[in-house]
N, C-alpha and C positions, 0 to 999 in steps of 0.2 A: 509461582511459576513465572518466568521470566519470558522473553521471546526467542523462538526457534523460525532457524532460516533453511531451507532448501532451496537448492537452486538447480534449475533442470534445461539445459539447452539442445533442444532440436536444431534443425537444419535454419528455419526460418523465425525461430519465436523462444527467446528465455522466459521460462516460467519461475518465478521466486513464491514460492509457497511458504506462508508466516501462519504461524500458529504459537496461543500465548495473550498475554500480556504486551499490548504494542505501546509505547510509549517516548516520548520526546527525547528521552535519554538513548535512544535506539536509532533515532535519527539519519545516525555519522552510516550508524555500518549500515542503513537500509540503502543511502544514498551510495555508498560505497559498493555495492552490490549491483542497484542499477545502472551505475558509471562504468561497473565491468562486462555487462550484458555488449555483445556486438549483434544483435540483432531486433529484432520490437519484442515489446516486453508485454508482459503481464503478471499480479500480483493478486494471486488466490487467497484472498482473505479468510476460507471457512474455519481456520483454523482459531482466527482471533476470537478473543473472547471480553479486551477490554480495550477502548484505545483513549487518550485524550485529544484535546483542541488543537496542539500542536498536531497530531498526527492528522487530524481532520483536516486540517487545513493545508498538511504536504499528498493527500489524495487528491485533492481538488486539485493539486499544484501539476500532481502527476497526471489525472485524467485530460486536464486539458494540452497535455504537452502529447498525448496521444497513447499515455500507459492505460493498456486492459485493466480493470478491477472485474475478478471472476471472487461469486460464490461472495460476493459481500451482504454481510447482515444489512435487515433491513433498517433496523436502528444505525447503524454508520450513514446510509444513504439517507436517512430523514436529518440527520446531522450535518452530514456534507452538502446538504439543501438549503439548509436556514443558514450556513456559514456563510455558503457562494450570497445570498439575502443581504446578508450583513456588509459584505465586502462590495458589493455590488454596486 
């Protein structure tokens, strides 16, 4: 399985809902996605099931630019910890 995107926009908040296989190759159209949101975002991880480094390191990129992460594994957040570590 590959990665699946939903995108849900209310009045004041687009929601991008992934579920899947998230992966560096996915990159283009996740960023393609959030560039067409006009309002604050957030991105419902429960669906993900696998990600790499590269994507670890475009959530850090996104949580500090002010994107929600809703429903994210706790193994991503213990990753997305030792990254920001690393970079830091």
């Amino acid at each position: 399985m590959t990665i699946k995107f939903e995108k849900e926009t209310r009045r004041l908040k687009t929601m991008i809902c992934l579920s899947g296989r998230l992966q560096a190759k996915h990159l283009e159209e996740l960023k393609t996605q959030l560039e067409g949101a006009r309002s604050r975002v957030a991105l419902d991880l429960n669906g993900v099931t696998l990600v790499d480094v590269e994507i670890i390191r475009f959530l850090n990129a996104c949580e500090k630019n002010g994107v929600q992460l809703l429903n994210c594994w706790p193994y991503i957040r213990e990753w997305m910890s030792r990254e920001k570590g690393r970079e830091g």
